[in-house]
C-alpha positions as CSV (number, residue, x, y, z in Angstrom):
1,X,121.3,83.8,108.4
2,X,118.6,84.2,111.0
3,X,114.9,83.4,110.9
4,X,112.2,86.1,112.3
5,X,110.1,85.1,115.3
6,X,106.8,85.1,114.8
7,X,103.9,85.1,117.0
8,X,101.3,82.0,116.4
9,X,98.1,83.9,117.8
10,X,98.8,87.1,115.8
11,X,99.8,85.0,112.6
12,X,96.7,83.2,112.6
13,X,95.1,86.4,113.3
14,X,96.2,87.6,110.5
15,X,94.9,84.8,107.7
16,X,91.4,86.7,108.7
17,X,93.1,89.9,106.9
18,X,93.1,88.3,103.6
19,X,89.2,88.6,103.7
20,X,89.3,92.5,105.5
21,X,88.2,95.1,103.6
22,X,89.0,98.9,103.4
23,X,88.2,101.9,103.9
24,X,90.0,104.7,101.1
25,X,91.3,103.3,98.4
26,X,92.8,106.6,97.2
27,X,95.4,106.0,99.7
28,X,96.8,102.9,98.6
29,X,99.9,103.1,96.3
30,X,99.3,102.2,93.0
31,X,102.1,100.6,90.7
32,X,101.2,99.5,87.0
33,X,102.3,103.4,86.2
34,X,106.0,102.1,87.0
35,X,105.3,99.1,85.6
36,X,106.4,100.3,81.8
37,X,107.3,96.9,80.1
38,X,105.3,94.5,82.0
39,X,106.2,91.4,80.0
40,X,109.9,92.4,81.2
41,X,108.8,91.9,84.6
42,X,107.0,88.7,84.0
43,X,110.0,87.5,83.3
44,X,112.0,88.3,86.1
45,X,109.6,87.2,88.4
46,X,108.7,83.7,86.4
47,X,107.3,81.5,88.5
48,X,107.7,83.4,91.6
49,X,105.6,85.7,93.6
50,X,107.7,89.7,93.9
51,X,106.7,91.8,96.9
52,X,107.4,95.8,97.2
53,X,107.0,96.7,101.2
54,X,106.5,100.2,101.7
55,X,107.8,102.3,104.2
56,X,105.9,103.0,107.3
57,X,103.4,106.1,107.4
58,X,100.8,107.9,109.0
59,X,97.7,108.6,107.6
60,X,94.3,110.0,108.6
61,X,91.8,106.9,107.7
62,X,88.3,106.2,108.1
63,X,87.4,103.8,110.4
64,X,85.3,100.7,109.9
65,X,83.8,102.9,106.7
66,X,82.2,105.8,108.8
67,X,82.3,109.4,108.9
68,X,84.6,108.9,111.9
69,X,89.0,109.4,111.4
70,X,91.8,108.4,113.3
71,X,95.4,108.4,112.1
72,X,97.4,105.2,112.1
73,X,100.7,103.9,110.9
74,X,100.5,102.2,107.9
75,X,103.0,99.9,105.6
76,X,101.6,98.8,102.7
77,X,102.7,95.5,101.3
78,X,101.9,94.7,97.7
79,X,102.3,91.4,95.2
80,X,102.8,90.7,92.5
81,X,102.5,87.6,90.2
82,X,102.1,86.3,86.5
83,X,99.2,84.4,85.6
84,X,98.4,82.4,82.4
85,X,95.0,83.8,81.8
86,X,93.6,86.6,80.0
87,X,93.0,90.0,82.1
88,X,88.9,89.3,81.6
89,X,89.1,85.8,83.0
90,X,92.0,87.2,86.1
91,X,89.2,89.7,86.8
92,X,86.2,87.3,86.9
93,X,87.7,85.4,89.3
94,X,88.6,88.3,91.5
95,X,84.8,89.5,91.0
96,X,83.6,85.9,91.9
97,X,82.8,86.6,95.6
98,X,80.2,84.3,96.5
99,X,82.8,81.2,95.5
100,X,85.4,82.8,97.4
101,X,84.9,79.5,100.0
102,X,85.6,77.5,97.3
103,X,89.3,79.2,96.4
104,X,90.3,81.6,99.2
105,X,92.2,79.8,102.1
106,X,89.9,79.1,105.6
107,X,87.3,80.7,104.1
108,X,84.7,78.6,105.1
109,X,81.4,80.5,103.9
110,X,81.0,83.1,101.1
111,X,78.3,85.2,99.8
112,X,76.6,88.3,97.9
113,X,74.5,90.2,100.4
114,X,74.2,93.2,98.0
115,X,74.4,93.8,94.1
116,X,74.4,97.4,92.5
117,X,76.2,98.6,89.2
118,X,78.9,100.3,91.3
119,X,79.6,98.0,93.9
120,X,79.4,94.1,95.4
121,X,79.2,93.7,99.1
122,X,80.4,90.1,100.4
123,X,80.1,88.2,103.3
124,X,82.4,86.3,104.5
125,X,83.1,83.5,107.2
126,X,86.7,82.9,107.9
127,X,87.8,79.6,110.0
128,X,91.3,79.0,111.1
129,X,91.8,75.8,113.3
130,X,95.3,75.0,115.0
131,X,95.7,72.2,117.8
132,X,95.9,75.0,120.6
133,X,93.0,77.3,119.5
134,X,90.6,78.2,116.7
135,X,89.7,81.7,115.3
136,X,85.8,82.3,113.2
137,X,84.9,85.7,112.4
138,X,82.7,86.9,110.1
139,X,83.2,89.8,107.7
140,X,80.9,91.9,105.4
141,X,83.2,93.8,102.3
142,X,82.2,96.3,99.6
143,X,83.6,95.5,96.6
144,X,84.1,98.5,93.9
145,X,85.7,98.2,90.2
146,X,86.9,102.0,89.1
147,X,87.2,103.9,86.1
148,X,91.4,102.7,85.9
149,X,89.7,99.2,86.1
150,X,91.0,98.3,89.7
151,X,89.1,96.1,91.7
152,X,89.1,97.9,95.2
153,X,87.3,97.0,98.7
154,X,86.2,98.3,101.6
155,X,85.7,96.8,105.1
156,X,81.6,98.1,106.5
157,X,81.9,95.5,109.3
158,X,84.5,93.4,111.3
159,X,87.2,93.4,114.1
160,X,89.3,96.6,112.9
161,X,88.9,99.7,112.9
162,X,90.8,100.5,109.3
163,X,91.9,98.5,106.4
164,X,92.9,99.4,102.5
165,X,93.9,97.8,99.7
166,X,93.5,97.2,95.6
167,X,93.7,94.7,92.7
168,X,95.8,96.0,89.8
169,X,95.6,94.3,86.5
170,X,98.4,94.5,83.6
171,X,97.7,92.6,80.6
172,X,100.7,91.2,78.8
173,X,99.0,89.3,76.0
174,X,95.8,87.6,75.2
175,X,96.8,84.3,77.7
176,X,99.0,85.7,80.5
177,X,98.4,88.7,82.7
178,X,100.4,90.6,85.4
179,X,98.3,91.2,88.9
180,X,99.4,93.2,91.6
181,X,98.0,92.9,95.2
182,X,98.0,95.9,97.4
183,X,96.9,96.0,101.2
184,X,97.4,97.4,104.7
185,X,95.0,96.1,108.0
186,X,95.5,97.9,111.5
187,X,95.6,94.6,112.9
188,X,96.8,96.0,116.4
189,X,93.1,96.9,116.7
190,X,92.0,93.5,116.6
191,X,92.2,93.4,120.5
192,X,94.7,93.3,123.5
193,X,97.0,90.3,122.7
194,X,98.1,91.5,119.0
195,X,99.0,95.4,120.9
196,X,100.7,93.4,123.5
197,X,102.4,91.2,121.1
198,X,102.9,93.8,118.0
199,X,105.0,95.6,120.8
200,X,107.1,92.8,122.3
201,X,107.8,92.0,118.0
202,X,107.9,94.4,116.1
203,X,109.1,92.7,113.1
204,X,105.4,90.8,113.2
205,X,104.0,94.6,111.7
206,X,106.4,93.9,108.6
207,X,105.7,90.0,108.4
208,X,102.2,89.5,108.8
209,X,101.3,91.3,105.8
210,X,103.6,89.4,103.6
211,X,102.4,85.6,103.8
212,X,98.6,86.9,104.2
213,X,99.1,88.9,100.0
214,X,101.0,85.5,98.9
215,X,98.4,83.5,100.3
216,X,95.9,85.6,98.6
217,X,97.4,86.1,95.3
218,X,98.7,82.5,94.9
219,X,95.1,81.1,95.1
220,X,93.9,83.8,92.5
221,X,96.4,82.6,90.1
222,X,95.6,78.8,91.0
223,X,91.8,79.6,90.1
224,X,92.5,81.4,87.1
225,X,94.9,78.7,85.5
226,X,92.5,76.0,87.1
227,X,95.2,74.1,88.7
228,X,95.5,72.9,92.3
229,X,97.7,73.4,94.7
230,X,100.4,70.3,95.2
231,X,101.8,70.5,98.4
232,X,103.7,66.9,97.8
233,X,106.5,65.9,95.1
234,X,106.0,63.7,92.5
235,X,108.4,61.6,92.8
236,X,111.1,60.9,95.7
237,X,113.3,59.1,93.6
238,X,114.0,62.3,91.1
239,X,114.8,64.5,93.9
240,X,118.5,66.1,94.7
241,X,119.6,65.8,97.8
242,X,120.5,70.0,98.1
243,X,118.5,72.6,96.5
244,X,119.7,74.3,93.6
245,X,119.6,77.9,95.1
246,X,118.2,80.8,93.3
247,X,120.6,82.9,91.3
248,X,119.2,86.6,90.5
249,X,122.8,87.2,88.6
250,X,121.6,84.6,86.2
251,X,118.4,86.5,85.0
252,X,117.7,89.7,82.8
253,X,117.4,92.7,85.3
254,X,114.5,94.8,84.3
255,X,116.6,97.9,85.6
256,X,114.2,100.9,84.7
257,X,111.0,99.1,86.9
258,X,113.3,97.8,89.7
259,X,114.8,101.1,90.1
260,X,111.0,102.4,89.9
261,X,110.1,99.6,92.7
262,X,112.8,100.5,94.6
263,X,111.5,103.5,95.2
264,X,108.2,103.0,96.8
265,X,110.4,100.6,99.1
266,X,112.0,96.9,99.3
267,X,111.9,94.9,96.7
268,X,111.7,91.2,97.1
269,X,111.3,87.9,95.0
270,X,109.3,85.0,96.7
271,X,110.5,81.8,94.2
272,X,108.8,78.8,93.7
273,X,108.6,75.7,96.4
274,X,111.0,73.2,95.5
275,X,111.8,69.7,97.2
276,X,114.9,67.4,98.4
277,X,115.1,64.5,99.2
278,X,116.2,63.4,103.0
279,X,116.6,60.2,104.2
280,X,115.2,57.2,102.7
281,X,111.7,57.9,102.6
282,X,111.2,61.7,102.9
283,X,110.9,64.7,101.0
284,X,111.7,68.3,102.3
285,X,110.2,71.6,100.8
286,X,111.9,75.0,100.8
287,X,110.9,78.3,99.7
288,X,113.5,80.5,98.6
289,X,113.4,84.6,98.9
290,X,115.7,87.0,97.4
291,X,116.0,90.9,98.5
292,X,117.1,93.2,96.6
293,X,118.1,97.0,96.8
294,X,120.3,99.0,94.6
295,X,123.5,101.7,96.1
296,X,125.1,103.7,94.7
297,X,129.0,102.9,94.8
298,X,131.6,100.6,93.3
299,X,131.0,97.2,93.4
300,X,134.6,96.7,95.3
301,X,133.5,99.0,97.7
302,X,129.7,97.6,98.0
303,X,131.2,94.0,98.9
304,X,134.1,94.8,101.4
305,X,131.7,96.5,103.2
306,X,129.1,94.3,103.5
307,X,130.9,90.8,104.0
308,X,132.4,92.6,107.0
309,X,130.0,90.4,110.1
310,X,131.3,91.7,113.1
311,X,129.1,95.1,113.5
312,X,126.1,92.6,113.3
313,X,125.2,92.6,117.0
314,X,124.9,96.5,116.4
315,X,123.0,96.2,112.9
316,X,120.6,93.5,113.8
317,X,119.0,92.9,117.7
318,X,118.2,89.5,116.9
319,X,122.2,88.9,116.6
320,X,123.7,88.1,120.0
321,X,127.4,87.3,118.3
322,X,129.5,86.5,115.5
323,X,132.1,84.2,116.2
324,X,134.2,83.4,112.9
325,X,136.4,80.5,112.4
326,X,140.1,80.9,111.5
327,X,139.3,80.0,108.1
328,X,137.2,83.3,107.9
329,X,134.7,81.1,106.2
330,X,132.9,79.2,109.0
331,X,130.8,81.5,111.4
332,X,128.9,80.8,114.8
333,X,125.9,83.2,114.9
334,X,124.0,83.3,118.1
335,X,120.6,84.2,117.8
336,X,118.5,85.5,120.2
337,X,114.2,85.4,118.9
338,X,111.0,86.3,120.9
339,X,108.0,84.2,121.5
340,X,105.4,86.9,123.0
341,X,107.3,87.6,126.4
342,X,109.7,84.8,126.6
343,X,112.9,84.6,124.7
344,X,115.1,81.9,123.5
345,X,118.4,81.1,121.8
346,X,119.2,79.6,118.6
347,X,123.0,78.7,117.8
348,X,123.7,78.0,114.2
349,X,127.3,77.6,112.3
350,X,127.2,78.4,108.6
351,X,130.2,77.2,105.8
352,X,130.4,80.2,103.4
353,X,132.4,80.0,100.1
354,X,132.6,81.9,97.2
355,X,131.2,80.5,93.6
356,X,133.2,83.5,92.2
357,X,134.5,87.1,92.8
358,X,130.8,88.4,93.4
359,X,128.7,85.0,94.5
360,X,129.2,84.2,98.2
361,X,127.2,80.7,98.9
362,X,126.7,79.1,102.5
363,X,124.7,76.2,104.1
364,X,124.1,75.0,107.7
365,X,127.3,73.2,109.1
366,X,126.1,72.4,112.5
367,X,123.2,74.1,114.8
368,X,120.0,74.3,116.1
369,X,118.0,74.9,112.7
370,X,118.8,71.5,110.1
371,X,118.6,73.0,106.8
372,X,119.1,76.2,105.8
373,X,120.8,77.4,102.7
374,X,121.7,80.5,101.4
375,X,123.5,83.1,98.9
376,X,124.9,87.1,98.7
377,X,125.2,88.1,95.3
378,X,126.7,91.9,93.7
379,X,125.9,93.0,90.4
380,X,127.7,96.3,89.3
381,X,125.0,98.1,87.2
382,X,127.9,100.9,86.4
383,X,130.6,102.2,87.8
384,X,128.8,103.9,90.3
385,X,126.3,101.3,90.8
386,X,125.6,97.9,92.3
387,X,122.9,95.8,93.1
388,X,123.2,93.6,96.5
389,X,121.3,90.1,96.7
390,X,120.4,88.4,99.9
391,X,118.5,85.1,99.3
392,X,117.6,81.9,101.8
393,X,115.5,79.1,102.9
394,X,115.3,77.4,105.8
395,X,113.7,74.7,107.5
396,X,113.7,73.7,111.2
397,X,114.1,70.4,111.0
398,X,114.1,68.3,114.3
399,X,117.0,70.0,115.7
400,X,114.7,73.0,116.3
401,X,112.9,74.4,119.1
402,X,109.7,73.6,119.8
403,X,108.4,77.0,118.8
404,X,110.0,76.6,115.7
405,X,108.2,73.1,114.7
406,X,104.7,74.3,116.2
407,X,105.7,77.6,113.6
408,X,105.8,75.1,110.8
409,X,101.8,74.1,111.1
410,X,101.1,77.6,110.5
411,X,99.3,78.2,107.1
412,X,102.4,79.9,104.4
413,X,104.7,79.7,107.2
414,X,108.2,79.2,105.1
415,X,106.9,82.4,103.0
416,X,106.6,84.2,106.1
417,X,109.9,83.2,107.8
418,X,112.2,83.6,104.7
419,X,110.7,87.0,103.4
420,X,110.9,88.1,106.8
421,X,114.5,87.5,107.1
422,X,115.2,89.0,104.0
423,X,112.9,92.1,104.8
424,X,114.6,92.6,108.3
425,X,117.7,92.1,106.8
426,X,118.2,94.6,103.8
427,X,116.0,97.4,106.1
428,X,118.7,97.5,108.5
429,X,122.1,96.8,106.9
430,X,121.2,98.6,103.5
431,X,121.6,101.8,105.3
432,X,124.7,100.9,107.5
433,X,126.3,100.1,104.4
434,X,125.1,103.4,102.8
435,X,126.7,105.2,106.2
436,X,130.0,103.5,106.0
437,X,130.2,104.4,102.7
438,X,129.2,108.2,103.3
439,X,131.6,108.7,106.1
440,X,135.0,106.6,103.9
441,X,133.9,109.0,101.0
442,X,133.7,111.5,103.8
443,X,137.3,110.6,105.4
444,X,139.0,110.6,101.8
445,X,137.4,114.7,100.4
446,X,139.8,115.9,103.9
């Protein structure tokens, strides 16, 4: 399908959030109470990263951790990962602030300025260099673990005005624990250029949040399983030349907590890297993410419905047109993206073709983005109920535009890109589909 244009500045920006503190952390939505049979959800998620993004909503915040309000618009994003370490160990290395430089991504300088039995409050230097600019800011955070044992913090000092967010953490036995990663940042108070370019974008609000969690999350798990990040394969010669795409059909549905998710917001399931081989001497990566949402109608109904394309340029204002082939199975999407105030076009024809009666599978035919693969998936949970699956990863390639490959040096860029895509996607046509289906039942009761 289509990728999500991001903006470089503001995406950089945001890597400083994953060091931002906040200000109530009453406010922030907390999940382990939906969360009823954890090692359920462990293993739907496996390897994977799952994210739930709230809906936008305004609430009266402190700012910078003053007496002083203001009410802003806030979407929550939260994570949430399996790690093979016991809860103590998961929460010592959360608690570890002064080695945060030593884990955390461009965080270049870490330290305790103050220790009391209630609270920790960090410093923190963050460093983010790219070849057409750098960003170094310095934060101070006040770290607080409560009665529920949540690890919460709170930003005293730094560019925003308001930021919130907590650590939840689930054992599921004595080696392996569930953490969940909750956080919001006003980052259109960081200065001019993010209002300027939140408002030309506003899919950036949704997308920013979502690689800075993973990046966050992911290095807390790498810490507590003391393993390193390998961001190379092992061995060219093993790889496939495709990538065996993720099924969610394939895997035990933890219905009661996905329906429980579900309600906070979208649901989504980051999967593990994966590589293929290209060409003789090269190796491609790809991130896959799946979204997720549950409606309430046949599954007949549910598909027909949604495999129909040609409302697209009205669902999505990314989509310029859909041009299908006469085969119904090739489509031309023209796609129109933003970078800041200039636009540009990206043509791409996908091959779509069905695995079975409720798998439909497509990859890139021909276009200006070189690999991207893909899947739709229905799973009837009744009669009255089905779950719809959108999952893809994509990667420029050299037939991209140049914004494209300068998007690819950006720190958990594929994360961003695909969960974006997938986020975008199941926000708009979710309740199109829910609308066609309200006004057939509508047509049919006359």
């Amino acid at each position: 399908m289509f990728p999500i244009q991001l903006s470089s500045r503001l995406l950089l920006i945001a890597i400083c959030f994953i060091f931002y503190g906040f200000g109530h952390a009453s406010n922030v939505p907390e999940l382990k109470q939906d969360i009823v049979h954890p090692q359920d959800l462990a293993r739907f998620i496996g390897d994977g990263q799952l994210f739930v993004i709230f809906p936008q909503k305004k609430e009266s915040l402190a700012v910078r951790g003053t007496k002083e309000k203001e009410t802003f618009e806030t979407r929550f994003v939260s994570s949430i990962s399996v790690i093979n370490a016991s809860a103590k160990h998961v929460r010592s290395v959360i608690n570890d602030y002064a080695n945060y430089s030593t884990f955390m991504p461009q965080n270049d300088h870490s330290e305790v300025v103050k220790k009391t039995p209630e609270y920790v409050i960090a410093r923190y230097s963050v460093f983010v260099k790219l070849p057409v600019f750098k960003i170094h800011a310095i934060f101070d955070l006040k770290h607080v673990l409560n009665n529920k044992g949540d690890i919460t913090w709170t930003l005293i000092d730094g560019h925003m005005k308001a930021s919130l967010g907590r650590w939840e953490i689930i054992p599921i036995s004595e080696k392996k624990t569930l953490v969940i990663n909750t956080s919001w940042s006003d980052h259109k108070s960081i200065g001019f250029i993010s209002r300027m370019l939140m408002k030309a974008q506003p899919d950036l609000a949704m997308a920013v949040p979502i690689g800075t969690t993973a990046l966050m999350l992911e290095a807390v798990k790498q810490r507590a399983e003391r393993k390193k990040r390998n961001n190379s394969p092992d061995s060219q010669q093993s790889m496939h030349t495709s990538p065996n795409i993720p099924y969610i059909s394939n895997i035990k549905i933890p219905q009661h907590t996905v329906n429980a998710l579900l309600k906070h917001g979208q649901v989504l399931i980051v999967h593990p890297a994966q590589w293929i081989r290209i060409g003789d001497n090269e190796a491609l990566d790809l991130v896959f993410t799946s979204s997720m949402d549950v409606i309430c109608a046949p599954i007949e109904q549910v598909k027909k419905i949604s495999t129909d394309v040609s409302q697209y340029p009205d669902i999505f204002y990314q989509v310029t047109s859909v041009t299908p082939h006469k085969d119904k199975m090739t489509i031309d999407w023209r796609l129109k993206l933003w970078f800041s105030l200039f636009s540009f076009t990206i043509d791409l024809t996908n091959q779509y073709y069905w695995e079975n009666d409720n798998i439909l599978t497509f990859t890139r035919e021909a276009g200006d983005l070189e690999y991207v693969f893909g899947r739709r998936e229905w799973i009837s949970l009744g009669p009255e109920k089905t779950m719809i699956v959108f999952t893809t990863g994509f990667q420029g390639g050299n037939a991209a535009p140049f914004f494209l490959k300068f998007v690819k040096m950006l720190p958990n860029s594929q994360v961003v890109g695909s969960t974006s895509v997938c986020s975008v996607l199941m926000e708009k046509h979710i309740p199109w589909i829910e609308s066609r289906l309200q006004n057939k039942k509508a047509r049919n009761q006359k």
